[in-house]
Kinemage of the C-alpha trace (Angstrom):
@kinemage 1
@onewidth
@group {chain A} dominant
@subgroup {mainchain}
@vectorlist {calphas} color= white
{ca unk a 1} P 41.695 29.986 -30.756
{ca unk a 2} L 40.818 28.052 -28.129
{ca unk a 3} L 42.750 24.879 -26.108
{ca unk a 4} L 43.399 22.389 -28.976
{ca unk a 5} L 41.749 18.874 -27.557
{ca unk a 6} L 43.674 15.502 -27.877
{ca unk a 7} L 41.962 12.367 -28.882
{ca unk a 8} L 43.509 9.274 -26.670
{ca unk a 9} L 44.837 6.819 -28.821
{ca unk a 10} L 42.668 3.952 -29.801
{ca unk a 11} L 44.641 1.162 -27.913
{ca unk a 12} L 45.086 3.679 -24.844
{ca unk a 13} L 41.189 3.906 -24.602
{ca unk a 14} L 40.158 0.228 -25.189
{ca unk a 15} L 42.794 -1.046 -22.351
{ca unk a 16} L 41.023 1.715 -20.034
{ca unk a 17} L 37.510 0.649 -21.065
{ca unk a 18} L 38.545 -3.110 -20.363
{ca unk a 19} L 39.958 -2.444 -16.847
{ca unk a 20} L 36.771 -0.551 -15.770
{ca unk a 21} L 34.736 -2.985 -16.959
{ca unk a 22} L 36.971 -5.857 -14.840
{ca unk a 23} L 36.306 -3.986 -11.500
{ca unk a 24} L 32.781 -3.268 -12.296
{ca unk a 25} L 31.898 -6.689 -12.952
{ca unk a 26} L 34.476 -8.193 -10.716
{ca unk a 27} L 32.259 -10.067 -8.444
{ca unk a 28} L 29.926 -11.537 -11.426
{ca unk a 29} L 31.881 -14.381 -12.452
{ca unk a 30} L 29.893 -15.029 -15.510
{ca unk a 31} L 29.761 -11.623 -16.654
{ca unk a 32} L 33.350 -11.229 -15.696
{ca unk a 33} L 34.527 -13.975 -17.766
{ca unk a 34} L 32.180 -12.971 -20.891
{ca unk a 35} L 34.070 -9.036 -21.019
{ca unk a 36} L 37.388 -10.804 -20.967
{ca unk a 37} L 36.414 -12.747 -23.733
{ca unk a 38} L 35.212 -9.829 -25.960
{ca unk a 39} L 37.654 -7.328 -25.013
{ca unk a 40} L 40.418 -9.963 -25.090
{ca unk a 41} L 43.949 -8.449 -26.779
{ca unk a 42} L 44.525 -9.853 -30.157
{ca unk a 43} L 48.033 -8.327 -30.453
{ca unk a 44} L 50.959 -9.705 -29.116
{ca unk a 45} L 51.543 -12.582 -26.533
{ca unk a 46} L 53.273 -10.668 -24.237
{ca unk a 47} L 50.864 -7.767 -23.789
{ca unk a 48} L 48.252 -10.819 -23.181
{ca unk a 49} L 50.922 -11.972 -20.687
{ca unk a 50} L 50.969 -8.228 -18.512
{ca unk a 51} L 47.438 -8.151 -19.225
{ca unk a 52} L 46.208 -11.910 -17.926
{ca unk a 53} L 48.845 -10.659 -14.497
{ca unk a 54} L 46.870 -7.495 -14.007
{ca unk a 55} L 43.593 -9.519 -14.126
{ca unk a 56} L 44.235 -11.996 -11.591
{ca unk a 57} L 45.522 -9.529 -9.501
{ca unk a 58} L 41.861 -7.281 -9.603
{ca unk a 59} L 40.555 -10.974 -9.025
{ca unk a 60} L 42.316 -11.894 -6.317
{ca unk a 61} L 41.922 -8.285 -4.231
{ca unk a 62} L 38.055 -9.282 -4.236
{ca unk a 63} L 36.576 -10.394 -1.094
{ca unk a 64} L 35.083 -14.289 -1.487
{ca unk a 65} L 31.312 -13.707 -0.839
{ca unk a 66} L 30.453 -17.327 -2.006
{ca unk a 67} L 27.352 -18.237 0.289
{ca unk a 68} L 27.464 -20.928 2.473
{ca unk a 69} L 24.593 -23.927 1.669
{ca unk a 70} L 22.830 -22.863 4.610
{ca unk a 71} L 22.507 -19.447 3.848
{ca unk a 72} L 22.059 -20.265 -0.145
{ca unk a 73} L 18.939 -22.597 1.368
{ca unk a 74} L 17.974 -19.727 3.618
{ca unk a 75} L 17.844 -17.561 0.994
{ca unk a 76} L 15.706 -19.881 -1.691
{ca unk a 77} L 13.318 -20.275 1.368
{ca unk a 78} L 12.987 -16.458 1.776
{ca unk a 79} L 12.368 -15.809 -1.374
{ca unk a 80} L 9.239 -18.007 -1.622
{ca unk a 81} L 8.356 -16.268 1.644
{ca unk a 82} L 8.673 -12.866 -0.445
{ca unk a 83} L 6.000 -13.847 -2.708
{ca unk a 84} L 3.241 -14.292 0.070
{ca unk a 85} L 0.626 -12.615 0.253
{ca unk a 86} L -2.086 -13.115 2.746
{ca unk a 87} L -1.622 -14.768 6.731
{ca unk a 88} L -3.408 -17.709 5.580
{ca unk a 89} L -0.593 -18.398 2.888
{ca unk a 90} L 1.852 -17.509 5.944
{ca unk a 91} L 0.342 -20.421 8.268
{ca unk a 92} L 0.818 -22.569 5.547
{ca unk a 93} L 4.592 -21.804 4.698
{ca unk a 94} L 5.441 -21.892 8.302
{ca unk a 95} L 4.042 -25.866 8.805
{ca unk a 96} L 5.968 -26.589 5.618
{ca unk a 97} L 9.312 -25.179 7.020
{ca unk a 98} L 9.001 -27.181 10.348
{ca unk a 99} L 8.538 -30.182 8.324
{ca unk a 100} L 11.298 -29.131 6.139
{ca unk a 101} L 13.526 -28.850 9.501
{ca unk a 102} L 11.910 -32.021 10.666
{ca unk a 103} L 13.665 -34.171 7.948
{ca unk a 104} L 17.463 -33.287 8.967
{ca unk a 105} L 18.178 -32.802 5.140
{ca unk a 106} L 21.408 -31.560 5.769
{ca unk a 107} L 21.932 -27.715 4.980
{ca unk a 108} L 17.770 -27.563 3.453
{ca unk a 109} L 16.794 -28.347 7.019
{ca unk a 110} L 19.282 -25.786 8.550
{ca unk a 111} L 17.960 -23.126 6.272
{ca unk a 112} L 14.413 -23.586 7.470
{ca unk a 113} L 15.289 -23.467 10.807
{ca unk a 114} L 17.130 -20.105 10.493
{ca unk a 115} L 14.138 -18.691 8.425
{ca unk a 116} L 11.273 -19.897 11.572
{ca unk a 117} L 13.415 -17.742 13.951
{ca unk a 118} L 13.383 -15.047 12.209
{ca unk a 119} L 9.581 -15.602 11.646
{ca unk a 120} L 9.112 -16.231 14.847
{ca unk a 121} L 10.318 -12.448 15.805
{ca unk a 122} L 8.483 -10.955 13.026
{ca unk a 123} L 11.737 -10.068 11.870
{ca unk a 124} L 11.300 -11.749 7.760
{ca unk a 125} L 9.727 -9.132 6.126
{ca unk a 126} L 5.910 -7.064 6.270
{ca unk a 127} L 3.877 -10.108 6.493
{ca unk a 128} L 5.965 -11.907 9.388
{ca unk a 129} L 5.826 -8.155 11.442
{ca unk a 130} L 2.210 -8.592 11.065
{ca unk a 131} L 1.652 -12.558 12.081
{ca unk a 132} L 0.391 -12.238 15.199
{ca unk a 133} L -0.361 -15.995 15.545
{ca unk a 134} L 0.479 -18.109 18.237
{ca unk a 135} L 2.692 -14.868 19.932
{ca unk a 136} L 2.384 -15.109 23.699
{ca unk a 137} L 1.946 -11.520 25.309
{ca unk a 138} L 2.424 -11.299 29.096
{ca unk a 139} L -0.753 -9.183 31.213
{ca unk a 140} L 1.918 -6.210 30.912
{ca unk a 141} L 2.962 -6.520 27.056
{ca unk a 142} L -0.797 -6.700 26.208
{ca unk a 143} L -1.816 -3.474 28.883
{ca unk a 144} L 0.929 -1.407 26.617
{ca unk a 145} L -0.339 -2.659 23.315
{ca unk a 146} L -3.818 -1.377 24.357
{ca unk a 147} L -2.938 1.377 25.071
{ca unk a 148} L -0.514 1.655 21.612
{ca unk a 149} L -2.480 -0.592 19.357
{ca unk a 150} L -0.352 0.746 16.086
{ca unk a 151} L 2.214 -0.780 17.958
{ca unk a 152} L 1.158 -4.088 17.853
{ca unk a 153} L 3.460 -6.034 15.657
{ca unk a 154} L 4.946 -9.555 16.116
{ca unk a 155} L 8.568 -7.910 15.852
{ca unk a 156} L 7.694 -5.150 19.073
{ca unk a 157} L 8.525 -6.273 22.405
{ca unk a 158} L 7.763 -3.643 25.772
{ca unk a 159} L 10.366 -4.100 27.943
{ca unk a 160} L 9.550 -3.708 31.862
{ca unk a 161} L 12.147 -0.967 32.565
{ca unk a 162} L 10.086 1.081 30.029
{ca unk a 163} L 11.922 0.454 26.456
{ca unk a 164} L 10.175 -0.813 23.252
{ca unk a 165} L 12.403 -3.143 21.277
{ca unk a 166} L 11.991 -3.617 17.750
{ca unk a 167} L 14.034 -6.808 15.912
{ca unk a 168} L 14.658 -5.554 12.495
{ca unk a 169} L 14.576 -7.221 9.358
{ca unk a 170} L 18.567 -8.445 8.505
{ca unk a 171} L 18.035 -8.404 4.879
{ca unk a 172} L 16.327 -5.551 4.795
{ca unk a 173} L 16.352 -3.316 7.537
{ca unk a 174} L 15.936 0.198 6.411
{ca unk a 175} L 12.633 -1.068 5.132
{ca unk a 176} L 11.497 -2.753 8.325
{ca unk a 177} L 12.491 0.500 10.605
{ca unk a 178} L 10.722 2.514 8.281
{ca unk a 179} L 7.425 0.686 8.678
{ca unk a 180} L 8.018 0.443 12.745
{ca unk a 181} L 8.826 4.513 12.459
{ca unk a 182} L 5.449 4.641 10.802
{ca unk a 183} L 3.177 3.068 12.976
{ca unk a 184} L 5.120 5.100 15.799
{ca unk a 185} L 3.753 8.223 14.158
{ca unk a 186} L 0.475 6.819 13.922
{ca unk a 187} L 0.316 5.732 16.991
{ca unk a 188} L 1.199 8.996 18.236
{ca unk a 189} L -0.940 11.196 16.514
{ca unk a 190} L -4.023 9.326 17.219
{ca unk a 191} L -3.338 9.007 20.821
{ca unk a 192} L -3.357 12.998 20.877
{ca unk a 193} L -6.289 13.236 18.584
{ca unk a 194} L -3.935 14.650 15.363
{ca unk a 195} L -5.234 14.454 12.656
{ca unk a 196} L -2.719 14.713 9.789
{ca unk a 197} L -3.102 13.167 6.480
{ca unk a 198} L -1.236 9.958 5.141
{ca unk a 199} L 1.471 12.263 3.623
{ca unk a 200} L 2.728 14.296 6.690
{ca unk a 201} L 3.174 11.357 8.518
{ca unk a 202} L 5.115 9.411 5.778
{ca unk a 203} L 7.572 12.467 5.767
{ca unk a 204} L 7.780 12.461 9.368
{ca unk a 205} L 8.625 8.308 9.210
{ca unk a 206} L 11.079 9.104 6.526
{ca unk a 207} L 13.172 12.288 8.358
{ca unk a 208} L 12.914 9.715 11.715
{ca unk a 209} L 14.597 7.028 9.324
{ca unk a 210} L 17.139 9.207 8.249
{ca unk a 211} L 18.340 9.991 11.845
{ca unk a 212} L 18.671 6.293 13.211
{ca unk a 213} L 20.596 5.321 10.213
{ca unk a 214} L 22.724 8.406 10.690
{ca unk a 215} L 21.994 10.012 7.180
{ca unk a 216} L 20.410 13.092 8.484
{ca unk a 217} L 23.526 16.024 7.940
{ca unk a 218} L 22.640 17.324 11.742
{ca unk a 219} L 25.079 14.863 14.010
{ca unk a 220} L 24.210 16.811 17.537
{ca unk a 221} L 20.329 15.806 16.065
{ca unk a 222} L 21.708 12.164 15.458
{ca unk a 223} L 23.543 11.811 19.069
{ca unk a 224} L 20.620 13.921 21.031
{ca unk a 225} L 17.782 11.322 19.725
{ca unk a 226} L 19.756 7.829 19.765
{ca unk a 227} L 20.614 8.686 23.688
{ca unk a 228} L 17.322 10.030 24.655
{ca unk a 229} L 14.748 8.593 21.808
{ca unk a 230} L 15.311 6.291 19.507
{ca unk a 231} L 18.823 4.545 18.185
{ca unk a 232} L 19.672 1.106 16.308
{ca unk a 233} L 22.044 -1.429 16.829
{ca unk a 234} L 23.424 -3.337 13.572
{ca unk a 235} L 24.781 -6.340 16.080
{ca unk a 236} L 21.971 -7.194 17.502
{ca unk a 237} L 19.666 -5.976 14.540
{ca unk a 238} L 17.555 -4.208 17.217
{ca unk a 239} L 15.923 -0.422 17.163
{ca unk a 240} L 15.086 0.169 20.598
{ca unk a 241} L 12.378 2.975 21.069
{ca unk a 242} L 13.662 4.504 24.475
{ca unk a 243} L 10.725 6.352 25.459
{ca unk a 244} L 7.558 6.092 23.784
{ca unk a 245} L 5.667 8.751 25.228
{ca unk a 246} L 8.650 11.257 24.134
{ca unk a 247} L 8.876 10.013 20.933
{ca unk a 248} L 5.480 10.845 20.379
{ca unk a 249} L 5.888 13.921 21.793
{ca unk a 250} L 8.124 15.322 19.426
{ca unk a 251} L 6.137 13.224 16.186
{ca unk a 252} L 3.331 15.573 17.918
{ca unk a 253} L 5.627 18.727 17.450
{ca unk a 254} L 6.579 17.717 13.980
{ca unk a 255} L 3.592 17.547 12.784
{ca unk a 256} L 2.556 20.617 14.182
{ca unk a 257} L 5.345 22.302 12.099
{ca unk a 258} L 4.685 20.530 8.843
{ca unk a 259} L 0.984 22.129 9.225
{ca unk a 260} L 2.124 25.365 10.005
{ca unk a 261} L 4.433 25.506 7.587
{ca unk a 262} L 1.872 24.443 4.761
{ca unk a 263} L -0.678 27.106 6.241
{ca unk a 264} L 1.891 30.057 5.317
């Protein structure tokens, strides 16, 4: 016999399919306006009416995230950025944006300038981390770079008290703490004379990534290494590397696992 199933009415099922469809598309005006016009009522004027309400209301619950001209400039200067692909082409796009922000055109000029600080920290994507042009290093910085030469990106600053800070990528910033993970693993195999292939030490970036940006499911692992190792701050778009030595200590331990797990 069995549970007889019952088939929603048609109208029932369109009206649903038209209100998901809103709220999916909610914030894409163009797209937005095109599923109105195809799933638009053709019955009466007053279910139009309820309906036309109930839309402006989904509308109006959305958060404006209309971009200012500066950051729309920012943005369209970025993305040509984005498309580099050697230093050389770097130099270049860097003496067209201070021109750019030479000519005071308006929000165009303000864009550039926010893009060559970001630049300037290494903090704009792979190719600015590794633009090591014109970056002053003090007697200090360059001892500890040296001595941690996978560490050497235009985005890592030594601290004197000890602390490596990293300035992360806004726009991106799994992505950027994901490469600066990296080169802490490589860094700290070779200073201990590990020698694990390319794929243990991507796994060992990726399971340090997933503890500063709190997805790993162990939160006493999350709170023990962001107060003694490694932890990020979203405000101030920072990872700061607490300890380098013990972070490569336990990268060093890590790895040690990974092999002796793949020897069993």
């Amino acid at each position: 016999s069995g549970v007889k199933k019952r088939a929603l009415p048609p109208e029932t099922l369109r009206k649903a399919v038209r209100s998901a469809l809103i709220e999916k598309y909610a914030d894409e005006p163009a797209t937005l306006a095109e599923v109105k016009r195809l799933t638009a009522d053709k019955g009466s004027a007053q279910e139009d009416e309820v309906i036309e309400v109930q839309d402006e209301w989904i509308e109006s619950a959305v958060p404006d995230k209309k971009e200012t001209p500066v950051e729309a400039a920012y943005r369209a200067l970025r993305h040509d950025l984005e498309g580099l692909e050697t230093q050389g082409d770097l130099d270049e796009f860097v003496f067209s944006l201070r021109e750019l922000k030479k000519s005071n055109i308006g929000s165009a000029a303000a864009g550039a300038d926010r893009l060559l600080t970001d630049i300037e920290f290494g903090k704009a994507g792979a190719i600015t981390e590794e633009w090591l042009k014109g970056r002053d290093r003090s007697a200090r910085e360059q001892e500890f770079f040296e001595k941690h030469p996978s560490l050497e990106r235009r985005n890592v600053q030594p601290l004197e008290d000890g602390r490596v800070i990293a300035h992360i990528d806004r726009e991106h910033p799994a992505e950027a703490m994901r490469r600066l993970l990296r080169a802490a693993v490589d860094d700290a195999l070779r200073s201990r004379g590990i020698g694990a292939s390319a794929a243990v030490a991507d796994k060992i970036a990726d399971y340090l990534l997933g503890i500063v940006t709190g997805r790993n499911a162990n939160e006493q692992v999350i709170a023990r290494f962001t107060r003694d190792l490694a932890a990020y701050d979203n405000g101030s778009e920072e990872l700061t590397v607490k300890n380098v030595d013990k972070l490569g200590g336990v990268i060093a331990n890590l790895a040690s696992e990974i092999e002796a797990k793949r020897r069993k």
